[in-house]
N, C-alpha and C positions, 0 to 999 in steps of 0.2 A: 400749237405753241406748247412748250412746257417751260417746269419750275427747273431751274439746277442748282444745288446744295450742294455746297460744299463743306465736308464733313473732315475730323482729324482720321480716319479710314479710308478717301477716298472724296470719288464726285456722283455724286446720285442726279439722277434726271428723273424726275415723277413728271409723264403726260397727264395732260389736262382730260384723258379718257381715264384713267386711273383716280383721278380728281372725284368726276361723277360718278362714277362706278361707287366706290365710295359714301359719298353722299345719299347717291339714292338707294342703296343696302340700308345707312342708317335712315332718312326718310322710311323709309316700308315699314320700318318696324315700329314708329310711332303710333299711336293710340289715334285712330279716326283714320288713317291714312287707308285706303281703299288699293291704291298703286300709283306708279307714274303713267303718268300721257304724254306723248311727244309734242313735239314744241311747235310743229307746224302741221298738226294734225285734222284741223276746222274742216274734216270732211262731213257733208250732211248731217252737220253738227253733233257727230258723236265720239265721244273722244274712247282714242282704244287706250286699253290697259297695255302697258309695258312688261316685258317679261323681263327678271333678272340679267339677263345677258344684253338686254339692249338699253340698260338705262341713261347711260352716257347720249342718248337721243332725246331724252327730256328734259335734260337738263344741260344749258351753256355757261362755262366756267371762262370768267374773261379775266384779263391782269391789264389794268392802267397804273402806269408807274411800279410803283414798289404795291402796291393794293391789288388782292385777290377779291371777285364778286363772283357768286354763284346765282344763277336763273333756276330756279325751280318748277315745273311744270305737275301738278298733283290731280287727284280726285279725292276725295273727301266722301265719308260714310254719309250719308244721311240721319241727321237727327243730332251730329255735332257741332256742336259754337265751332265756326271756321275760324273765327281770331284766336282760339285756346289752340287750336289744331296746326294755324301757320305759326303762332310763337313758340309750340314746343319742337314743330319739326327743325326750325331756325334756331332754336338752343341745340339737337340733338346733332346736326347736319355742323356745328360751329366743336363741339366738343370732340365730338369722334375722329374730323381731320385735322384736333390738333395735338390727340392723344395717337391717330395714327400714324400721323407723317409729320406732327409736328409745325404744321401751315397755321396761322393768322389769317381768320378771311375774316374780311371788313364789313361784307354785307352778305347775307344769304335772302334773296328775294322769291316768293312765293307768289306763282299764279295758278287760279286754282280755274281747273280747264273742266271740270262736272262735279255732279254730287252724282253718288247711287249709292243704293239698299245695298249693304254687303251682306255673301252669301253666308249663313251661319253653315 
């Protein structure tokens, strides 16, 4: 699925892999944020780190109606309050796609798939 906008320039199509791409660049950069985990990753219960290039795997961006919702898939540092850590990535993840592209999301939902020691 994608968004289409139409602008006084033209018609833009932002996909929904652009979407996350997106989000999870601003995710990473928050404070406690370890990396992303993919969304169906419950192998021997260790959840892998996401590289840059594949974050749009941790994260599902869905549209009901005129409402955009983002799934978040995260790890977390150890030793940070996980509510300070999912409410800032959910401001960060809410402001950056709407100073990028300009999108309204209604909900940016956070699961938090481990903790670990990050590596100094």
């Amino acid at each position: 699925m994608s968004i289409e906008l139409n602008t006084k320039d033209g018609h833009v199509t932002i996909t929904n892999e652009v979407i996350a791409t997106i989000a999870g660049g601003a995710a990473v950069e928050c404070y406690g944020i370890v990396g992303m985990a993919s969304k169906s990753q419950i192998k021997d219960g260790i959840a892998e780190i996401l590289r840059k290039e594949n974050y749009s795997r941790g994260i599902i961006v869905r549209q009901e109606d005129n409402s955009l919702h983002i799934d978040m898939y995260i790890i977390v540092s150890y030793g940070t309050k996980i509510s300070e850590v999912a409410h800032n990535v959910q401001s960060q993840v809410k402001y950056t796609l709407s100073k990028t592209l300009g999108l309204d999301i209604d909900s940016v939902n956070i699961f938090i798939q481990g903790v670990r020691v990050a590596k100094d």
